[in-house]
N, C-alpha and C positions, 0 to 999 in steps of 0.2 A: 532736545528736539520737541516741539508743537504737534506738531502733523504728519503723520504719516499718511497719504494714500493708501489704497491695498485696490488692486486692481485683478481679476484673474483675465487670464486670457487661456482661450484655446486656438489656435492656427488665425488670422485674421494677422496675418504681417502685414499687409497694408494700414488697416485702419492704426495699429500699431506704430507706424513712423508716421502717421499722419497725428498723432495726440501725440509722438514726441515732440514734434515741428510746434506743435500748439504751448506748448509748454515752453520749450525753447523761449516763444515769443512774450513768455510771461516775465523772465527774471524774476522768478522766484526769490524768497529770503531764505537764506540758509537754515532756518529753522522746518523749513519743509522738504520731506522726503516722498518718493515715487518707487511704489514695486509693484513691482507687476509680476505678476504669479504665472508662471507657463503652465498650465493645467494639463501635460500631457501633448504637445504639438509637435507636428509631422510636417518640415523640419522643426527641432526645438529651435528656440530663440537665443541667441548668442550675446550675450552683455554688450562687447566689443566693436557692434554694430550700430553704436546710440552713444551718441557723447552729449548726456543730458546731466550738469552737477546733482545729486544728492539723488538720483537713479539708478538702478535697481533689479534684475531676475531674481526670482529664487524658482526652483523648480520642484513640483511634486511627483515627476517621476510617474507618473500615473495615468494609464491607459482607460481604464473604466469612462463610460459615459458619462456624463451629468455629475462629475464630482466638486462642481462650486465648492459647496460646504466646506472640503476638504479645504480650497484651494484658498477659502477667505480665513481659514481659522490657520493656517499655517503663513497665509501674511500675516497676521496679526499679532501670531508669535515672532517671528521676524521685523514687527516695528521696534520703533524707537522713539514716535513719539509720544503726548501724552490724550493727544484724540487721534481716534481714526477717522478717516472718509471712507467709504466703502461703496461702492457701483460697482456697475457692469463694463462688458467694454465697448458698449453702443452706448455711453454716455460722454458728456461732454463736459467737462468741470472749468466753470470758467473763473478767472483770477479774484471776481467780486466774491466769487462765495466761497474761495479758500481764504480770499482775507477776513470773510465774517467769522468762519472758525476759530478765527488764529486770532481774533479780540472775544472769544465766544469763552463764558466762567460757568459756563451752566455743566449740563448732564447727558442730555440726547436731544438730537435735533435731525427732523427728516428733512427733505425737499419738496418747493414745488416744482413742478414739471413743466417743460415747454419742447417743440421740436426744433432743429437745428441738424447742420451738417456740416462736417470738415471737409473742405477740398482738398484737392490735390497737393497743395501750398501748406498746408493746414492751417489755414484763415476759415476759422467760424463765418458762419453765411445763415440767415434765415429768409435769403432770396425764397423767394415763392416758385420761381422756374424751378430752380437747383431742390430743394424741395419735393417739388411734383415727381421731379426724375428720381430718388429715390422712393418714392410710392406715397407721398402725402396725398392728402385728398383735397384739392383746391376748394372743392365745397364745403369742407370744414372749417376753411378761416372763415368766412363768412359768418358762422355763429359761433365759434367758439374762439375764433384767433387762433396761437399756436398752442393755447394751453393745453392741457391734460392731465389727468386725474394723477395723484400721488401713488407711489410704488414702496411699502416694506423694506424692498429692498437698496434703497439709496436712503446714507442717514450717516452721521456722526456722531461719535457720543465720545466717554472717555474711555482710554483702553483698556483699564482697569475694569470696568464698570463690564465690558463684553468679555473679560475672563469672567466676571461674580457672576453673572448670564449663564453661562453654561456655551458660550459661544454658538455655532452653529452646530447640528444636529450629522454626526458623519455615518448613524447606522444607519440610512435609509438609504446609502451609496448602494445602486444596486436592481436598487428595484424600478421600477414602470416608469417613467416621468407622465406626470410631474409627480416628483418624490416628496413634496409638501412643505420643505425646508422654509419656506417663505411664510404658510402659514403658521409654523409651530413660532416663528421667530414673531411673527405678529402676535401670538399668545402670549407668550412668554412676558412679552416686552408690555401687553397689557397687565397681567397679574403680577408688574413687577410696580406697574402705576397703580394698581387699586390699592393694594400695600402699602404705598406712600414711599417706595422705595426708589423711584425714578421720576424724574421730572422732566415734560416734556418742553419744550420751544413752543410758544404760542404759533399755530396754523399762518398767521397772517405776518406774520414776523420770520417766517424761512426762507433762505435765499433760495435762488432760482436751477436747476440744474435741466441741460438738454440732452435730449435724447434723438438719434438717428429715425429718422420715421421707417423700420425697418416691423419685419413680426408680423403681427395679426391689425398694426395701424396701417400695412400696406393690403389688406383684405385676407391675410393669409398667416396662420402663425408661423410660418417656413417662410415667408417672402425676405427676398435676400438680392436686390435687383442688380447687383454689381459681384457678389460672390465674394465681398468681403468677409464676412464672417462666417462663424463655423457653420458646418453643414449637417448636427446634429436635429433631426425630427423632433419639433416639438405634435406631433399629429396624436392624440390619445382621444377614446372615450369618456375620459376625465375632463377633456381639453375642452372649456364652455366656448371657445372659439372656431371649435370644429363640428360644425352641428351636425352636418352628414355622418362623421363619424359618430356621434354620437344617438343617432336616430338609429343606427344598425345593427349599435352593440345591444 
């Protein structure tokens, strides 16, 4: 196996057979694998409801808030193959940049970012209407188009390479969000460069990955305009996206 995805998910059955559909429409190669992690969802997810080949549940069983960490490092012992992909499940992986993986000899490689949306069909759209209705800000193509800034958290590397890592971080399950897991993994993955022990993909050389213009890109880190996704608060005094809150703490 090449590729394993590892995808967590928590309740968001919709957007869930909506990235099956998407997939579907790939025909994938048999070298590539899809799991999707039920991170604890009410109802859980049922295998037997997704006839997608070389796809996937594993479940963690586990009710706790905010347990990604958990949910990414127990796909990853559950792959098979010899990179991972790893995102969220507001992301949108499209067929060009599973195929750059899957000819990719390197070490780690992040993404760049752009907005996108799956319809009802799950036919990717970067219509500008369809768009807006989910919370883009039409004044933002304007000067920036659909780009946006790189995320820690979306990247590929070898699977090997993310056990030598220390994978993600599962004692901070628990506490306040945001738990930090995204910045220690950015640490980590820097002192692992300055060592010479990891090699990054040139910036201008990483494919492309989308994302749902949902969160604090709709003005609100909670903005959720369709109630697809989970319904966990991201609202904290930590939160630089909630300034109210944070003027009071």
């Amino acid at each position: 196996m090449k590729i394993s995805i590892v995808i967590p998910v928590l309740n968001s059955h919709e957007i869930v057979r909506r990235q099956v559909l998407f997939f579907k429409s790939m025909d994938l190669p048999d070298d590539v694998e899809i799991i999707y992690v039920d991170d604890g969802s009410d109802p859980p997810f049922k295998q037997e409801n997704y006839d997608l080949k070389n796809f996937r549940f594993i479940w963690t069983h586990d009710k706790r808030p905010w347990t990604w960490a958990l949910a990414r490092n127990r796909g990853a012992e559950a792959a098979n193959g010899e990179y991972l992909i790893m995102t969220d499940l507001d992301y949108i992986i499209p067929k060009e940049l599973i195929e750059f993986v899957r000819n990719f000899d390197g070490q780690y490689m992040g993404f760049r970012r752009e907005f996108g949306v799956l319809t009802v069909n799950g036919t990717f759209t970067q219509d500008i209407d369809i768009l807006e209705s989910w919370g883009y800000d039409r004044s933002r193509y304007h000067e920036r188009g659909f780009s946006m800034p790189a995320h820690t958290n979306n990247f590929a590397l070898l699977r090997s390479l993310f056990f030598e890592m220390g994978g993600y971080r599962e004692d901070r399950i628990g506490l306040p969000y945001p738990q930090g897991e995204d910045n220690d993994w950015r640490k980590k993955r820097r002192r692992w460069e300055k060592a010479g022990k990891l090699k990054l993909l040139a910036d201008d050389l990483r494919p492309v990955i989308y994302m749902f213009p949902n969160g604090r890109w709709g003005g609100d880190v909670d903005f959720n305009p369709f109630g697809m996704f989970h319904n966990l608060s991201r609202k904290s005094w930590k939160n630089p996206f909630v300034k109210d809150l944070r003027i009071s703490a």
